[in-house]
VOFIVEX-97448 format. One record per residue (C-alpha): x, y, z; residue number from 1. Coordinates in nm, 2 decimals. Layout:
! residues N
{px X&py Y&pz Z&n NUM} .
...
! end
This chain:
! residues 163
{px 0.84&py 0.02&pz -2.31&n 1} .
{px 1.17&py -0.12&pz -2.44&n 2} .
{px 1.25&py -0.48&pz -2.49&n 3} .
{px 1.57&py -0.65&pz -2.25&n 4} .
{px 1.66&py -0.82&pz -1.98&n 5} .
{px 1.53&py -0.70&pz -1.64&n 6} .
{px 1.81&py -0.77&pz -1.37&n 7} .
{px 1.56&py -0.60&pz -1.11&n 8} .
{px 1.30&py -0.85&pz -1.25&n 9} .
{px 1.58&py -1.10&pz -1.13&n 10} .
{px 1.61&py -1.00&pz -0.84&n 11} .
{px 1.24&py -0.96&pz -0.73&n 12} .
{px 1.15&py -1.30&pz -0.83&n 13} .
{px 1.45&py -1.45&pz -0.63&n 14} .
{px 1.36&py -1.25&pz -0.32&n 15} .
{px 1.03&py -1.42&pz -0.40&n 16} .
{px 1.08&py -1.79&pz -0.46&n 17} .
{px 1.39&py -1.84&pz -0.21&n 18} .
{px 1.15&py -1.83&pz 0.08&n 19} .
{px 0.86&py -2.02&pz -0.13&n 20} .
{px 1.11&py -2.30&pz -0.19&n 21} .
{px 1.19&py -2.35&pz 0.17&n 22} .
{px 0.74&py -2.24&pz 0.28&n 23} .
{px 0.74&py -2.63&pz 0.04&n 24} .
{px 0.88&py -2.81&pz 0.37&n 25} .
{px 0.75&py -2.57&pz 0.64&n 26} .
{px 0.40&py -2.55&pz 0.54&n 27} .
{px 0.19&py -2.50&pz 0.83&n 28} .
{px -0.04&py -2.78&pz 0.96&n 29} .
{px -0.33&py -2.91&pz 0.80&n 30} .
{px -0.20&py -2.64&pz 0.50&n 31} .
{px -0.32&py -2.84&pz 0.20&n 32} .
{px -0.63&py -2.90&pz 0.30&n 33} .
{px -0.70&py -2.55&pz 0.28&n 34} .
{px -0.53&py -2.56&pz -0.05&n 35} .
{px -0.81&py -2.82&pz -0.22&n 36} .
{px -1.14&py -2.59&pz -0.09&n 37} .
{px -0.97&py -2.30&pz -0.30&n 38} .
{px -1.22&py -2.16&pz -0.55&n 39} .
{px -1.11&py -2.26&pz -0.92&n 40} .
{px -1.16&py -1.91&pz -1.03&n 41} .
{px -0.93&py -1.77&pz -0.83&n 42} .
{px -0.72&py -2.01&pz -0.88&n 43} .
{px -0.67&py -1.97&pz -1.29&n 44} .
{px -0.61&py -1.64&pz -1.19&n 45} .
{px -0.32&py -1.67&pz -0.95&n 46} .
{px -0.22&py -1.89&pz -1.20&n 47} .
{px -0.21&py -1.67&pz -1.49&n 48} .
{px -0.09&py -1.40&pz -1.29&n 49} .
{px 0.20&py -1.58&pz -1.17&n 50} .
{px 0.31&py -1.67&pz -1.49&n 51} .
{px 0.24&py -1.38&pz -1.67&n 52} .
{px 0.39&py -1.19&pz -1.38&n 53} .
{px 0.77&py -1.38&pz -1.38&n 54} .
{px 0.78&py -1.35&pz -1.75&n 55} .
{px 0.68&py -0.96&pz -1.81&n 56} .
{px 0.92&py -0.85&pz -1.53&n 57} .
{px 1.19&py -1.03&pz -1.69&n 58} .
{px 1.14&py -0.85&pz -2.04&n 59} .
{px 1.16&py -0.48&pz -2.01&n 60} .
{px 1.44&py -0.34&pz -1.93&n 61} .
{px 1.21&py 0.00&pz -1.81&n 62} .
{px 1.17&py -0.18&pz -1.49&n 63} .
{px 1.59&py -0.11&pz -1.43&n 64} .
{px 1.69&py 0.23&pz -1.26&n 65} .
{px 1.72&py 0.45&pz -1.56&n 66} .
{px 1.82&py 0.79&pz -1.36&n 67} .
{px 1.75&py 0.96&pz -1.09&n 68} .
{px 1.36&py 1.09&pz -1.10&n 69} .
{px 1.06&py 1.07&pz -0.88&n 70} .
{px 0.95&py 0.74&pz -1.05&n 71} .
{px 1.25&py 0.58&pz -0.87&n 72} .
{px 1.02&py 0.63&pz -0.55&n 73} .
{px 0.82&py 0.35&pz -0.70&n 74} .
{px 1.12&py 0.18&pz -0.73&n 75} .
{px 1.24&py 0.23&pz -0.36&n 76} .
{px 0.89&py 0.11&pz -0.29&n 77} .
{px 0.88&py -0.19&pz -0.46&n 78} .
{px 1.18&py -0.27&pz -0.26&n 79} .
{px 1.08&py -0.21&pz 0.07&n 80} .
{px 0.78&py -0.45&pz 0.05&n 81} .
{px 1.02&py -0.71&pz -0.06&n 82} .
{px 1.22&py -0.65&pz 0.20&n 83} .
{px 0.89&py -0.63&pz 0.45&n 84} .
{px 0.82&py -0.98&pz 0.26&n 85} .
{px 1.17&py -1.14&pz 0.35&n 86} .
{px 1.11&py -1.00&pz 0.73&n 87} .
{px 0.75&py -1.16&pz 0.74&n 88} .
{px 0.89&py -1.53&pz 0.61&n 89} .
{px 1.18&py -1.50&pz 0.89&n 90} .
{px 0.90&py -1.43&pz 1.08&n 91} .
{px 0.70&py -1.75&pz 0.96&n 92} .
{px 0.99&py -1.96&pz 0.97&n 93} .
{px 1.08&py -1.88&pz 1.34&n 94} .
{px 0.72&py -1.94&pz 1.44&n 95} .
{px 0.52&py -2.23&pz 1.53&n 96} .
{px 0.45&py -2.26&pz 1.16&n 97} .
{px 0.04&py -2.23&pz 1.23&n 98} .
{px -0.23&py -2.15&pz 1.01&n 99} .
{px -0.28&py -1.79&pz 1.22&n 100} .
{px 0.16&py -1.78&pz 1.16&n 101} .
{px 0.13&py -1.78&pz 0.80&n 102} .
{px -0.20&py -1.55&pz 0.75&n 103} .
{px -0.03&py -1.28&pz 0.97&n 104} .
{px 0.06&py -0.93&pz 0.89&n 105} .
{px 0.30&py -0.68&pz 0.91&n 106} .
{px 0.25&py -0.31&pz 0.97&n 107} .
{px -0.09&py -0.31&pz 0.94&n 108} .
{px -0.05&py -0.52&pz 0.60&n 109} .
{px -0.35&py -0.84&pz 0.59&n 110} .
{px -0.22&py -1.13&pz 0.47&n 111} .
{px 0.17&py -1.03&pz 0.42&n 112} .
{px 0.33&py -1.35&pz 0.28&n 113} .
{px 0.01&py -1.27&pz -0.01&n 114} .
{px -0.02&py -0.86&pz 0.01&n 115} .
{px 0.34&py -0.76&pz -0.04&n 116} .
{px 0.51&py -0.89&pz -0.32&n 117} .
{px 0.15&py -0.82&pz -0.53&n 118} .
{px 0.19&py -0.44&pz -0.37&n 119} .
{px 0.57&py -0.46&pz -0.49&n 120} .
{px 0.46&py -0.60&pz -0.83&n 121} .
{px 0.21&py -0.29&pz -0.91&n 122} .
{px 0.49&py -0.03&pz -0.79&n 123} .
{px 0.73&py -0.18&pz -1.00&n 124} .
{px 0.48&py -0.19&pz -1.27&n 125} .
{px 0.40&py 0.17&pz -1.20&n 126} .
{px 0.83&py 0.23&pz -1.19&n 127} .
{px 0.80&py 0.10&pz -1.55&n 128} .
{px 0.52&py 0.28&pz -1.68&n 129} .
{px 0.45&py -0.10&pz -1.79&n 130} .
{px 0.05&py -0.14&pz -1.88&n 131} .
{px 0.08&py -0.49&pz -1.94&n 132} .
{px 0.28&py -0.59&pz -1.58&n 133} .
{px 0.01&py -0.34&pz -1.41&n 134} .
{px -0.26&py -0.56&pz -1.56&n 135} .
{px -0.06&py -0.92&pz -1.46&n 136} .
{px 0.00&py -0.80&pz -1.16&n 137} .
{px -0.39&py -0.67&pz -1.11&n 138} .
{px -0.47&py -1.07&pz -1.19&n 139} .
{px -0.21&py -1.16&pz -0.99&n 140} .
{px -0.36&py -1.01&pz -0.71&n 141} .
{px -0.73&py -1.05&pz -0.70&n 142} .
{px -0.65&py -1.44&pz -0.74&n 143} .
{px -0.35&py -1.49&pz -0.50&n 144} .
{px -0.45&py -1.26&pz -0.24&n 145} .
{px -0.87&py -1.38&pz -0.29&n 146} .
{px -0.72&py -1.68&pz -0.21&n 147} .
{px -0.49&py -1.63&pz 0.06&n 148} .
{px -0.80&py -1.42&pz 0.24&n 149} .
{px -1.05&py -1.72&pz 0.22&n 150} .
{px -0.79&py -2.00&pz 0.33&n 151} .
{px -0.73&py -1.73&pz 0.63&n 152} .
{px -1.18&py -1.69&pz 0.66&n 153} .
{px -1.18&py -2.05&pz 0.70&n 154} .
{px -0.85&py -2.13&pz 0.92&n 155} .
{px -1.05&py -1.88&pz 1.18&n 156} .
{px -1.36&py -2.06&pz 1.15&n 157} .
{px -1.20&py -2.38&pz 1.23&n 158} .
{px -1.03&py -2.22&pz 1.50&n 159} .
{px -1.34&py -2.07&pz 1.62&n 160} .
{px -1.53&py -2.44&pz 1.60&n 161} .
{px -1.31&py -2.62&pz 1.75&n 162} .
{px -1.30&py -2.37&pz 2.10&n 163} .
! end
Protein backbone atom coordinates (compact mmCIF):
# COMPACT_ATOMS: atom_id res chain seq x y z
CA UNK A 1 0.00 0.00 0.00
CA UNK A 2 1.64 3.26 -0.98
CA UNK A 3 0.70 6.65 0.30
CA UNK A 4 -0.71 9.50 -2.71
CA UNK A 5 -3.30 10.96 -4.27
CA UNK A 6 -5.90 8.68 -5.87
CA UNK A 7 -7.25 10.52 -9.08
CA UNK A 8 -9.50 7.20 -9.63
CA UNK A 9 -10.66 7.84 -5.93
CA UNK A 10 -11.63 11.27 -7.53
CA UNK A 11 -13.32 10.24 -9.93
CA UNK A 12 -15.50 7.48 -8.19
CA UNK A 13 -16.61 9.82 -5.54
CA UNK A 14 -17.71 12.47 -8.22
CA UNK A 15 -19.61 9.84 -10.25
CA UNK A 16 -21.09 9.31 -6.85
CA UNK A 17 -22.09 12.57 -5.31
CA UNK A 18 -23.14 14.39 -8.71
CA UNK A 19 -26.28 12.44 -8.76
CA UNK A 20 -26.65 12.49 -4.79
CA UNK A 21 -26.51 16.31 -5.04
CA UNK A 22 -29.33 16.64 -7.51
CA UNK A 23 -31.41 12.89 -5.48
CA UNK A 24 -31.40 16.27 -2.47
CA UNK A 25 -34.23 17.97 -4.65
CA UNK A 26 -35.78 14.91 -6.36
CA UNK A 27 -36.29 12.79 -3.34
CA UNK A 28 -39.22 10.65 -3.90
CA UNK A 29 -42.38 11.28 -1.93
CA UNK A 30 -42.93 10.80 1.63
CA UNK A 31 -38.81 9.94 1.35
CA UNK A 32 -37.81 11.28 4.79
CA UNK A 33 -40.18 9.73 6.60
CA UNK A 34 -38.63 6.56 5.71
CA UNK A 35 -35.35 8.22 6.58
CA UNK A 36 -36.41 8.85 10.58
CA UNK A 37 -37.65 4.85 11.21
CA UNK A 38 -33.95 3.95 10.10
CA UNK A 39 -32.31 1.81 12.68
CA UNK A 40 -29.45 3.79 14.51
CA UNK A 41 -27.13 0.94 14.04
CA UNK A 42 -27.19 0.93 10.76
CA UNK A 43 -26.97 4.12 10.56
CA UNK A 44 -23.43 4.80 12.49
CA UNK A 45 -22.38 2.38 10.18
CA UNK A 46 -23.26 4.04 6.83
CA UNK A 47 -21.96 6.73 8.46
CA UNK A 48 -18.58 5.58 9.29
CA UNK A 49 -18.41 3.81 6.09
CA UNK A 50 -19.10 6.81 4.18
CA UNK A 51 -16.55 8.64 5.68
CA UNK A 52 -14.05 6.28 6.10
CA UNK A 53 -14.86 5.16 2.50
CA UNK A 54 -14.22 9.01 0.66
CA UNK A 55 -11.10 9.42 2.59
CA UNK A 56 -9.16 5.87 2.14
CA UNK A 57 -9.96 5.99 -1.65
CA UNK A 58 -8.45 9.28 -1.89
CA UNK A 59 -5.04 8.11 -0.19
CA UNK A 60 -3.43 5.33 -2.03
CA UNK A 61 -2.33 5.83 -4.96
CA UNK A 62 -2.55 1.59 -5.51
CA UNK A 63 -6.08 2.21 -6.41
CA UNK A 64 -4.58 4.10 -9.87
CA UNK A 65 -3.89 1.81 -13.00
CA UNK A 66 -0.43 0.72 -12.38
CA UNK A 67 0.06 -1.66 -15.59
CA UNK A 68 -1.59 -3.93 -17.44
CA UNK A 69 -2.43 -7.24 -15.24
CA UNK A 70 -5.45 -9.20 -14.33
CA UNK A 71 -6.12 -6.98 -11.26
CA UNK A 72 -7.12 -4.32 -13.73
CA UNK A 73 -10.28 -6.55 -14.18
CA UNK A 74 -11.23 -5.35 -10.85
CA UNK A 75 -10.61 -2.13 -12.03
CA UNK A 76 -12.77 -2.38 -15.27
CA UNK A 77 -15.31 -3.67 -12.77
CA UNK A 78 -15.37 -1.16 -10.45
CA UNK A 79 -16.17 0.94 -13.35
CA UNK A 80 -18.92 -0.66 -14.92
CA UNK A 81 -21.07 -0.54 -11.69
CA UNK A 82 -20.40 3.13 -11.67
CA UNK A 83 -21.39 3.46 -14.88
CA UNK A 84 -24.59 0.95 -14.14
CA UNK A 85 -25.04 3.48 -11.08
CA UNK A 86 -25.11 6.75 -13.34
CA UNK A 87 -27.68 4.65 -15.77
CA UNK A 88 -29.92 3.69 -12.74
CA UNK A 89 -30.10 7.68 -11.44
CA UNK A 90 -30.97 8.70 -15.15
CA UNK A 91 -33.30 6.16 -14.70
CA UNK A 92 -34.68 7.68 -11.28
CA UNK A 93 -34.57 11.07 -12.43
CA UNK A 94 -36.72 10.33 -15.60
CA UNK A 95 -39.24 8.50 -13.49
CA UNK A 96 -42.08 9.43 -11.42
CA UNK A 97 -39.65 9.86 -8.61
CA UNK A 98 -41.64 6.99 -6.36
CA UNK A 99 -40.64 5.12 -3.51
CA UNK A 100 -40.79 1.70 -5.84
CA UNK A 101 -38.50 4.33 -8.56
CA UNK A 102 -35.81 4.67 -6.24
CA UNK A 103 -35.67 0.99 -4.59
CA UNK A 104 -35.39 -0.34 -8.18
CA UNK A 105 -32.80 -2.43 -9.81
CA UNK A 106 -30.81 -3.00 -12.59
CA UNK A 107 -29.72 -6.27 -14.07
CA UNK A 108 -30.91 -8.30 -11.54
CA UNK A 109 -29.03 -5.88 -8.92
CA UNK A 110 -31.65 -5.13 -5.57
CA UNK A 111 -31.52 -1.98 -4.51
CA UNK A 112 -29.12 -0.28 -7.36
CA UNK A 113 -28.86 3.41 -6.27
CA UNK A 114 -27.47 1.39 -2.66
CA UNK A 115 -25.82 -2.12 -4.24
CA UNK A 116 -23.59 -0.66 -6.87
CA UNK A 117 -21.28 1.90 -5.81
CA UNK A 118 -20.71 -0.46 -2.41
CA UNK A 119 -20.02 -3.45 -5.19
CA UNK A 120 -17.66 -0.88 -6.99
CA UNK A 121 -16.11 0.09 -3.66
CA UNK A 122 -15.02 -3.71 -2.72
CA UNK A 123 -13.66 -4.17 -6.44
CA UNK A 124 -11.70 -1.21 -6.24
CA UNK A 125 -10.62 -2.21 -2.83
CA UNK A 126 -9.76 -5.64 -4.25
CA UNK A 127 -7.84 -3.56 -7.52
CA UNK A 128 -5.77 -2.11 -4.65
CA UNK A 129 -5.02 -5.03 -2.62
CA UNK A 130 -6.23 -2.24 0.03
CA UNK A 131 -7.29 -4.26 3.52
CA UNK A 132 -8.38 -1.22 5.10
CA UNK A 133 -10.90 0.22 1.96
CA UNK A 134 -12.06 -3.66 1.82
CA UNK A 135 -13.00 -3.36 5.49
CA UNK A 136 -14.68 0.56 5.00
CA UNK A 137 -16.27 -0.53 2.27
CA UNK A 138 -17.64 -3.95 4.11
CA UNK A 139 -19.15 -1.16 6.86
CA UNK A 140 -20.16 0.78 4.17
CA UNK A 141 -22.24 -1.76 2.95
CA UNK A 142 -23.92 -3.70 5.63
CA UNK A 143 -25.21 -0.11 6.93
CA UNK A 144 -26.15 1.69 3.62
CA UNK A 145 -27.43 -1.18 1.85
CA UNK A 146 -29.30 -2.61 5.55
CA UNK A 147 -30.75 0.52 5.28
CA UNK A 148 -31.74 1.02 1.88
CA UNK A 149 -33.45 -2.76 2.07
CA UNK A 150 -35.58 -1.90 5.10
CA UNK A 151 -36.78 1.64 3.81
CA UNK A 152 -37.63 -0.57 0.55
CA UNK A 153 -39.50 -3.69 3.29
CA UNK A 154 -41.53 -0.86 4.57
CA UNK A 155 -42.30 1.37 1.21
CA UNK A 156 -43.95 -2.15 0.11
CA UNK A 157 -45.76 -2.65 3.12
CA UNK A 158 -47.31 0.72 2.91
CA UNK A 159 -48.01 0.03 -0.58
CA UNK A 160 -49.44 -3.19 0.25
CA UNK A 161 -51.81 -1.39 3.26
CA UNK A 162 -52.97 1.11 1.52
CA UNK A 163 -54.51 -1.31 -1.68
Amino acid sequence: MHFGFSYVGLIFLIMLFVPNFFFTKNKPEGYDGYAKNENKILLVLERVGEVSVSCLVLIFSDFNPHGFDLWLLWLAAALFLMILYEIFWIGYFKSEKKMSDFYSSILGVPVAGATLPVVAVLCIAAYGKNPFLLAAGVILGVGHIGIHLAHKKEAAEKEKSAR
